[in-house]
C-alpha positions in Angstrom: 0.0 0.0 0.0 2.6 2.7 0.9 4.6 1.8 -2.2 1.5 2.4 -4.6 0.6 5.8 -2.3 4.4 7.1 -2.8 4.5 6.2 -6.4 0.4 8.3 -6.6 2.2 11.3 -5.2 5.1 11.1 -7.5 2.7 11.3 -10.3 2.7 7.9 -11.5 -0.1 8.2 -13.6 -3.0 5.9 -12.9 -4.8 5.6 -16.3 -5.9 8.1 -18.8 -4.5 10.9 -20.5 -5.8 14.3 -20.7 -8.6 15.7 -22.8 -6.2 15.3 -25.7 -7.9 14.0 -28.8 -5.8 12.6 -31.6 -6.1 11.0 -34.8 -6.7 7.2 -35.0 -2.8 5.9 -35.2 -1.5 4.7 -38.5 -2.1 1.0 -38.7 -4.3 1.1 -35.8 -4.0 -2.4 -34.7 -3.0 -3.5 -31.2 0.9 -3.6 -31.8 3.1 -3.8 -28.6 7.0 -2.4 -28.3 8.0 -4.4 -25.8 8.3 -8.5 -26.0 6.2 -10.5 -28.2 2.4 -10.1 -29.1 0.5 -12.9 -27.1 -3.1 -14.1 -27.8 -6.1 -12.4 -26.1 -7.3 -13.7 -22.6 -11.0 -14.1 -23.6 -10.6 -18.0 -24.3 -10.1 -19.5 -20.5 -7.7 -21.8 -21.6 -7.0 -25.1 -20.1 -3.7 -24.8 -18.2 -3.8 -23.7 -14.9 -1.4 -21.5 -13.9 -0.1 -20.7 -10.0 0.5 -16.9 -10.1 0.9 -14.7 -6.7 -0.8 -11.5 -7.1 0.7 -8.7 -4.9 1.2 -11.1 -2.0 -2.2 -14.1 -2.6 -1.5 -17.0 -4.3 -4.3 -16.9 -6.5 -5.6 -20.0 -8.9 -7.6 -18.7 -11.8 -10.8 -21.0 -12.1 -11.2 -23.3 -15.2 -13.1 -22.7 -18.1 -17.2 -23.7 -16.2 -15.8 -20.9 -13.5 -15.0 -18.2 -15.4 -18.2 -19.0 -17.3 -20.3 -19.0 -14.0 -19.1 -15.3 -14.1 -19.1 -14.2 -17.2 -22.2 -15.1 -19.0 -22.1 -15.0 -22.9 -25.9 -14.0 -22.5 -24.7 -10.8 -21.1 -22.1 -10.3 -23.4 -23.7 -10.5 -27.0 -24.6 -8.1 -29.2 -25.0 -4.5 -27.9 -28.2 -3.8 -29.6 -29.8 -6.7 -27.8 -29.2 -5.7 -24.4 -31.7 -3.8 -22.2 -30.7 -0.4 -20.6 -28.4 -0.7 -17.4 -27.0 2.0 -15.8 -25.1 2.5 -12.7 -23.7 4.9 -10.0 -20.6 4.1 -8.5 -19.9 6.6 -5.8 -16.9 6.0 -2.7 -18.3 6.3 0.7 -15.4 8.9 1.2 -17.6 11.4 2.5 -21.3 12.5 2.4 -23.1 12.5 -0.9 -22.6 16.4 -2.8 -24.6 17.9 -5.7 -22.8 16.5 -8.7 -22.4 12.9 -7.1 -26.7 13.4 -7.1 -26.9 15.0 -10.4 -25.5 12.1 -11.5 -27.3 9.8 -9.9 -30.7 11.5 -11.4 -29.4 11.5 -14.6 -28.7 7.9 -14.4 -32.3 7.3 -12.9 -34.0 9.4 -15.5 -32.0 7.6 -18.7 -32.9 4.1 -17.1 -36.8 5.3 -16.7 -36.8 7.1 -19.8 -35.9 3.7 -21.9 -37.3 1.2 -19.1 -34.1 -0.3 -17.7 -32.4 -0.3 -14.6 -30.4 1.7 -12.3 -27.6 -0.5 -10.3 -26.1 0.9 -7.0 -22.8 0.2 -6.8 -20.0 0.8 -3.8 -16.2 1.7 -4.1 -15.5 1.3 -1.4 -11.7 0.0 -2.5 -9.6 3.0 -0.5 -9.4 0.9 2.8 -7.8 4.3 4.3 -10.5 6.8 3.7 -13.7 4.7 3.3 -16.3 3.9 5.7 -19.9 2.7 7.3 -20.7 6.1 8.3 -19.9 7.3 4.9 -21.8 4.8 2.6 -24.9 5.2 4.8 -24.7 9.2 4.1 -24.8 7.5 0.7 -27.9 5.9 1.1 -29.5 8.8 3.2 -28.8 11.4 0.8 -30.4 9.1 -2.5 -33.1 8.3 -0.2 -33.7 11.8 0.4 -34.1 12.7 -3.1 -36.4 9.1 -4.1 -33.9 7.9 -6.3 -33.9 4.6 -5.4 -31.8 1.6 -7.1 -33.3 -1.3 -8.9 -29.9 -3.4 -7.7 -27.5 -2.8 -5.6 -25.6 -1.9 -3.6 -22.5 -3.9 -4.7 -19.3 -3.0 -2.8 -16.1 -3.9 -4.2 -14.5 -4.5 -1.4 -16.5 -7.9 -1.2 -15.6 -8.5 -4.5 -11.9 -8.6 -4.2 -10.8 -12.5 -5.2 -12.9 -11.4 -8.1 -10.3 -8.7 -9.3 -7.6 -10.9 -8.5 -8.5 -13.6 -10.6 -9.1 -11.3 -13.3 -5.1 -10.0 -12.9 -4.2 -13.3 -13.2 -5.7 -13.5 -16.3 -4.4 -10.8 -17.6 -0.8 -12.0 -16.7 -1.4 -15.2 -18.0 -2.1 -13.6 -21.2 1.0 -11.4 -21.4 -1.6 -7.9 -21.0 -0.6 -7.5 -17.2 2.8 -7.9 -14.9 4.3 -7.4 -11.7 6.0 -4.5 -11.2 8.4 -4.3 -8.3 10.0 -1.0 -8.7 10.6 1.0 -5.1 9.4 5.0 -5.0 13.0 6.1 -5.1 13.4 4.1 -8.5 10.4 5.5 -9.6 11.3 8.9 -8.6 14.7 8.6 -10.5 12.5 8.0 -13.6 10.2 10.7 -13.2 13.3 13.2 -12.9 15.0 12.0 -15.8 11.7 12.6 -18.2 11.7 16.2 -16.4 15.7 17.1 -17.3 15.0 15.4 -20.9 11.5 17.4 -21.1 9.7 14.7 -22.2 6.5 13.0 -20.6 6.8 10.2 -18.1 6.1 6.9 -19.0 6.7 4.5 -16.8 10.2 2.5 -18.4 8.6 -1.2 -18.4 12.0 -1.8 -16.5 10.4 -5.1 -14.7 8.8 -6.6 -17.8 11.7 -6.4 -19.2 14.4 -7.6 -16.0 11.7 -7.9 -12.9 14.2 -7.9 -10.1 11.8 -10.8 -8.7 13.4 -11.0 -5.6 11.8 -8.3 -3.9 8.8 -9.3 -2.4 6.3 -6.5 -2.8 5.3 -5.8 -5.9 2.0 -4.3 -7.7 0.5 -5.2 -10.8 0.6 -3.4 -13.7 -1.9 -3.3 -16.9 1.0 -3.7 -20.4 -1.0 -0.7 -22.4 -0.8 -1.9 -26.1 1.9 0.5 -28.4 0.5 2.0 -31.8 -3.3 1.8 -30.9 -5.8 4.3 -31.2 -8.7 3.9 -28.6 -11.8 5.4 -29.7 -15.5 5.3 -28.2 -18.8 7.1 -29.2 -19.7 9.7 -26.1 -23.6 10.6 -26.0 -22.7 13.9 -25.1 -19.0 14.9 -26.7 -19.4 12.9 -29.9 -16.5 10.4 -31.3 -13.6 10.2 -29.0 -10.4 8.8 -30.1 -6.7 8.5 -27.9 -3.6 7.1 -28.6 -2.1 4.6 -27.0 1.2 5.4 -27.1 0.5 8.7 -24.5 -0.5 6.3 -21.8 1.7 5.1 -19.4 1.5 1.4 -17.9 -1.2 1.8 -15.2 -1.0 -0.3 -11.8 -4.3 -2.5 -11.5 -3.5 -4.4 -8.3 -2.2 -2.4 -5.5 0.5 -4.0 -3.4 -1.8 -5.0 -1.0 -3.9 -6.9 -2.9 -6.6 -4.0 -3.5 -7.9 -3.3 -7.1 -7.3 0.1 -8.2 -10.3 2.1 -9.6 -9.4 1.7 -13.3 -9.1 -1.9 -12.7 -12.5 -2.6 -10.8 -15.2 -0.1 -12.6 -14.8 -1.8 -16.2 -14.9 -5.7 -14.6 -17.6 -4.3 -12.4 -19.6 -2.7 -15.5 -18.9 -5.6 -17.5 -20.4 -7.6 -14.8 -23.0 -5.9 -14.0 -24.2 -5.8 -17.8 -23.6 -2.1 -17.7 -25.1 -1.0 -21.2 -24.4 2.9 -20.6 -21.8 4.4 -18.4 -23.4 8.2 -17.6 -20.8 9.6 -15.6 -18.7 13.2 -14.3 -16.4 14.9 -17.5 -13.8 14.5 -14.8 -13.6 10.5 -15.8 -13.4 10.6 -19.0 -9.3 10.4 -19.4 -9.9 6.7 -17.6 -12.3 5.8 -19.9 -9.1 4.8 -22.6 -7.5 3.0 -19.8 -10.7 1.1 -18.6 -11.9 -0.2 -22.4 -8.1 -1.4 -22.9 -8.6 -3.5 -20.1 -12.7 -4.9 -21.1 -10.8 -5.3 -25.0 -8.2 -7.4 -23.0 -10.6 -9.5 -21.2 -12.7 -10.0 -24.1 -15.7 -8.1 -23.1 -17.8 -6.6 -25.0 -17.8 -2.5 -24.2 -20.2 -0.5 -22.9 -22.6 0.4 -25.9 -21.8 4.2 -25.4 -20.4 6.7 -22.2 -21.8 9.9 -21.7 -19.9 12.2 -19.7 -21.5 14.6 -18.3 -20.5 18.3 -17.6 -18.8 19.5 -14.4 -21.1 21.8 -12.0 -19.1 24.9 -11.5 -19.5 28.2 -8.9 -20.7 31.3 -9.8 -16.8 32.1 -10.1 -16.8 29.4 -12.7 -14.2 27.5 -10.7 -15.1 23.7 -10.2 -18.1 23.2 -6.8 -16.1 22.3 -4.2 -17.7 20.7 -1.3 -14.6 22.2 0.9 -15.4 26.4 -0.2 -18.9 25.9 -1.2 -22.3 24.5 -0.2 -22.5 21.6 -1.9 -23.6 18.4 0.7 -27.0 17.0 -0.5 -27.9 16.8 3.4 -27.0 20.6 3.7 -29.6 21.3 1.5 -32.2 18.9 3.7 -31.1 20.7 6.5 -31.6 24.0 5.0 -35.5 23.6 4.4 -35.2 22.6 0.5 -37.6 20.0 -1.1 -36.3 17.2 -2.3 -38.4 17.3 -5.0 -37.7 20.8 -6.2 -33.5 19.6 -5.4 -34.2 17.1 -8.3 -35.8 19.5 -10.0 -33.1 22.0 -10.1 -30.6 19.4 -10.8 -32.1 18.1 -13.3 -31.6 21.5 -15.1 -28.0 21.8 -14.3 -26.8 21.1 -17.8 -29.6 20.0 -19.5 -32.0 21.9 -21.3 -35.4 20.7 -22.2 -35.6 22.5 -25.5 -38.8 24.8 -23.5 -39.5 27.1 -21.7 -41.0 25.3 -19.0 -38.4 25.2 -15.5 -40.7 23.5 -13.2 -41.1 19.5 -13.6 -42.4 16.6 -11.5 -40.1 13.7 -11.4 -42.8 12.1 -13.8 -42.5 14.6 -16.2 -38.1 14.3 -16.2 -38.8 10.5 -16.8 -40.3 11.6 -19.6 -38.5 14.0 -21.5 -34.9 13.5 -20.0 -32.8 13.0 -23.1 -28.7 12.6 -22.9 -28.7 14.9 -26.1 -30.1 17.9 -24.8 -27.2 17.7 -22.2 -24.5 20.3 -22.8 -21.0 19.8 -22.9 -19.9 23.2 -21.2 -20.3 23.6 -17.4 -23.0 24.3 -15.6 -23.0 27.2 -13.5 -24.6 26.2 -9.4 -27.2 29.3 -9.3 -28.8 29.5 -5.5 -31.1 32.1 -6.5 -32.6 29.8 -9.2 -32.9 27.4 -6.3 -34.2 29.4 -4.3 -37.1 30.2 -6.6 -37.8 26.7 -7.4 -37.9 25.6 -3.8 -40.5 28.6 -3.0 -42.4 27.8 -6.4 -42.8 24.1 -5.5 -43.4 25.3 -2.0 -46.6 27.3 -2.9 -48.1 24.3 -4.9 -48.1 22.0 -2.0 -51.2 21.1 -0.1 -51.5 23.3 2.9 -52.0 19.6 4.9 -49.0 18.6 3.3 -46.9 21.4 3.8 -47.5 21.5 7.5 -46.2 17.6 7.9 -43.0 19.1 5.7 -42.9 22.4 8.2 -43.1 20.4 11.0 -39.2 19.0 11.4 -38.6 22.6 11.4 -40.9 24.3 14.0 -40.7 21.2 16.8 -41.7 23.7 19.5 -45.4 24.6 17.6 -48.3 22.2 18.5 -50.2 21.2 15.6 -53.1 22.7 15.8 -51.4 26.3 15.3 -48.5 24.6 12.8 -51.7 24.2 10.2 -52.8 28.0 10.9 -49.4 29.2 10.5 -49.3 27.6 6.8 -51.4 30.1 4.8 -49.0 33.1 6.5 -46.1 31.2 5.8 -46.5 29.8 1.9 -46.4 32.6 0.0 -43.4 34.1 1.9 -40.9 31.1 2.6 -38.2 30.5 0.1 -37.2 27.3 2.1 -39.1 25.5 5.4 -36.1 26.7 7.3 -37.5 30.1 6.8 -40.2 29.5 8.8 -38.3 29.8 12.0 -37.5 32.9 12.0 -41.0 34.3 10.6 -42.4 32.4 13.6 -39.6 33.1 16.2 -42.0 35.8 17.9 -44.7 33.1 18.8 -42.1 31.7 21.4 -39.4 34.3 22.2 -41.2 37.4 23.0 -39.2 40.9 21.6 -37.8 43.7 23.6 -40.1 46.7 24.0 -39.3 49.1 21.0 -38.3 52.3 20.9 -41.3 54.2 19.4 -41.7 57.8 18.1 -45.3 59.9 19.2 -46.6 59.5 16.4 -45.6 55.4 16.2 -47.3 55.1 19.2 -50.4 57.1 18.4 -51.2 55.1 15.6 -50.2 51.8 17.9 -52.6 52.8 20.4 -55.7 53.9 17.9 -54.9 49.9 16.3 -54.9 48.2 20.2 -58.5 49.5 20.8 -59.7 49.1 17.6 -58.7 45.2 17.8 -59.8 44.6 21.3 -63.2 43.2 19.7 -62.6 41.9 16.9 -62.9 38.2 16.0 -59.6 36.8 16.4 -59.0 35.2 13.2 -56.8 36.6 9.9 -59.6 37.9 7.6 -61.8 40.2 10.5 -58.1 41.4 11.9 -57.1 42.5 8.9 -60.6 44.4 7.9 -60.4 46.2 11.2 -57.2 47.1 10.5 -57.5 48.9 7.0 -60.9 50.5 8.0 -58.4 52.4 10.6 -55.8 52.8 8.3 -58.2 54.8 5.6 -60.4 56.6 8.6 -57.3 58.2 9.4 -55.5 58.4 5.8 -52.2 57.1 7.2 -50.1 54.6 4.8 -50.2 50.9 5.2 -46.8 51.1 6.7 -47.0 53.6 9.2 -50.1 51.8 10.8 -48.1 48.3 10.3 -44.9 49.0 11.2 -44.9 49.7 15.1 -47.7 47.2 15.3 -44.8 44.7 14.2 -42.3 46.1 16.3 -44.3 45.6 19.1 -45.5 42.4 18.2 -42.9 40.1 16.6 -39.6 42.7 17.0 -39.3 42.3 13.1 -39.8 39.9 10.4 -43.0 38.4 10.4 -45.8 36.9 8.5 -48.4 39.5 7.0 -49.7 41.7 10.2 -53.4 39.7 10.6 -51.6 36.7 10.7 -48.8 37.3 13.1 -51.5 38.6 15.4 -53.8 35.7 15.1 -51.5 33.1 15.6 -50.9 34.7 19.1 -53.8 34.6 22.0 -55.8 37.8 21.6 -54.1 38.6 25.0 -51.0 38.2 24.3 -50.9 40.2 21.1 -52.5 43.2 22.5 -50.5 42.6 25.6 -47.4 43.2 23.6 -49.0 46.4 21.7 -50.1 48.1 25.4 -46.2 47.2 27.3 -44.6 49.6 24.0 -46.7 52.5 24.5 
């Protein structure tokens, strides 16, 4: 393990290449510049071969085994196999906005063409991975109803499976150990840096593996002269060469797959027919089909990688400088459904005008080609006024049960009164506590002018016989207001001050949620 972390912070690279796109390589065939060609691993062979994989002494299974795995039904003909996407997060921290907008897009592509949405775990990096963290995983999905047909998977129960796989691959001449130290490593990267050249890694132990050593990783033997190309739903016909790709290390040295190692066996598994993923994954994508051609798996029948979701300073969301935690948005008072809303529009444009959708209607009319390739730019205002929006069409009944996490200390009974002065003035249910602080912290006597007070005093005599409800206070109230020709808010204003201290629901309903006592009680102790 420490050897593969020191060689990650040297820059070893781990698969992929940058967005570099190239023209398909002269010849384009799967030409090697190291040792001889070998045959493709895809057969199963009949030898059985004793090979130690970074420390396990590992037998691959004969030819019914690997079948057992690796059913040819699964593996035909692209056009004959249904939809079957996945998400593939690492339970490396709480679930953030683009991890979700991923997930819905996956959810709405699967419903959208009447497939499936797999859950799947990566929960490979032993050193950063954990319970707590995969069941923020589930919460935050859960949250936001987009639930998995399958799943979850975790790698980490998985791993003989990987292993096998590596022996495979070195049976087959497409994998080998690798038992280079940091420092050698290092000594490499420094000499590609004085000869300004990129690093590759030098093959040095395919070559002369100094065999004695006994840690070692694996690495994947990246074919010379090829041209990897793919079709991308969303950035069209990708092509890389080969030859800018270093060796990438698929077992760790201690025994744990790396990520471009397990994803394509997992997908290929899995009968993955559409890999919808983050733009930040699309330099493995080279690396990971290398290793499916090398295993004799049919490919995914087409990625789509999606745009990144970028701040309002157009630098990338960062979960670290910016609000981007799917529970901080729960805790913040935002629907769930108006958060899939939102996300849904975060790079995809529904070719209308219309911004407001039920999850029904995204199922619908989601379509990977209306998906930009730019980034999308995280608006809170635009949020905001979808969360208020979706707010004002809920059921008052229903919006109480959704108010309720939120105002613990109101009984019921006045929660479902408070709902008419709250829905057309709450952005989010969070907002509700502080319209409704009043009800249960009383203010501090204001500071009132003579005339604040005059018109205070004319409003607590006219209200001392009213009926206490909304509509009659606020009748009363504007009667006063025109008998004496004063403005709406010089007759409401010190009435608020005195009531509620400041922000509040409209006047006739921050007085009516209050005891007639009370509220006048308040009005009388300011004058």
């Amino acid at each position: 393990m420490e050897l593969l972390q020191r060689e990650a912070e040297l820059g070893e690279p781990a698969g992929g290449v940058g967005h570099r796109l190239v023209r398909p390589a002269a010849g384009g065939g799967g030409g090697d510049d190291v040792g001889d060609s070998r045959a493709g691993c895809g057969g199963g062979g009949e030898q059985r071969v004793l090979v130690l994989v970074a420390g396990l002494e590992l037998v691959p299974a004969d030819q019914r085994q690997w079948a057992r795995h690796f059913s040819p039904l699964a593996y035909g003909p692209m056009a004959d196999r249904p939809v079957r996407v996945r998400m593939a997060p690492s339970p490396t921290g709480p679930i953030h906005v683009g991890s979700a907008r991923t997930a819905l897009f996956n959810v709405l592509f699967a419903r959208r063409h009447g497939g499936q949405f797999i859950l799947r775990i990566d929960d490979t990096d032993l050193e950063r991975s954990t319970a707590a963290d995969e069941e923020y995983i589930y919460d935050g999905l859960g949250w936001l109803g987009l639930l998995w047909d399958e799943g979850p998977f975790r790698q980490s129960e998985r791993l003989d499976l990987y292993r096998q796989h590596a022996v495979r691959l070195i049976e087959a001449g497409h994998a080998y150990r690798c038992y280079c130290t940091p420092d050698e490593l290092a000594a490499e990267r420094e000499a590609a840096q004085r000869e300004k050249r990129p690093f590759r890694y030098s093959r040095r132990c395919l070559r002369d593996a100094p065999s004695e050593r006994p840690s070692f990783v694996v690495r994947f033997k990246v074919p010379g002269g090829a041209a990897i190309e793919f079709e991308d739903l969303i950035r069209g016909h990708m092509s890389f060469a080969s030859d800018l790709i270093g060796d990438p290390v698929i077992i760790k040295s201690d025994g744990f797959p790396t990520y471009n190692f397990a994803s394509p066996i997992d997908d290929a598994l899995l009968e993955i027919s559409h890999v919808i993923r983050g733009e930040e994954h699309l330099s493995n994508t080279p690396t990971q089909l290398m290793i499916v051609d090398a295993l004799g798996y049919e490919r995914p029948q087409a990625t789509a990688h999606i745009p990144l979701i970028l701040a309002p300073d157009r630098t990338k969301l960062s979960k670290r400088r910016h609000p981007a935690l799917i529970t901080q948005f729960r805790d913040w008072g935002y629907l769930p459904e108006a958060m899939v809303n939102y996300l849904a529009l975060l790079g995809w444009n529904p070719g209308t005008e219309q911004e407001i959708f039920t999850i029904a209607e995204l199922e619908a009319q989601f379509d990977l080609a209306r998906v930009q390739q730019s980034g999308a730019i995280f608006d809170r205002q635009k949020l905001d006024w979808i969360n208020a929006t979706q707010i004002r069409a809920l059921p008052p009944a229903e919006l109480a049960a959704r108010l309720a996490p939120f105002l613990p200390g109101l009984d019921s009974a006045r929660l479902e009164r408070a709902v008419p002065a709250l829905q057309e003035r709450i952005k989010t249910l969070a907002d509700g506590r502080e319209l409704l602080a009043y009800l249960w912290q009383e203010p501090e006597v204001p500071a009132l002018s003579a005339e604040e007070k005059e018109r205070l005093a004319a409003a607590t005599d006219a209200l001392r016989a009213a009926e206490w409800a909304p509509e009659p206070i606020e009748a009363i109230l504007e009667e006063l207001r025109e008998s004496r020709g004063w403005s709406r808010s010089e007759l409401i204003n010190p009435i608020r001050k005195a009531v509620a201290g400041g922000n509040s629901p409209p006047i006739h309903h921050t007085l009516s949620l209050l005891p007639r006592a009370e509220a006048t009680g308040r009005m009388e102790r300011a004058l």
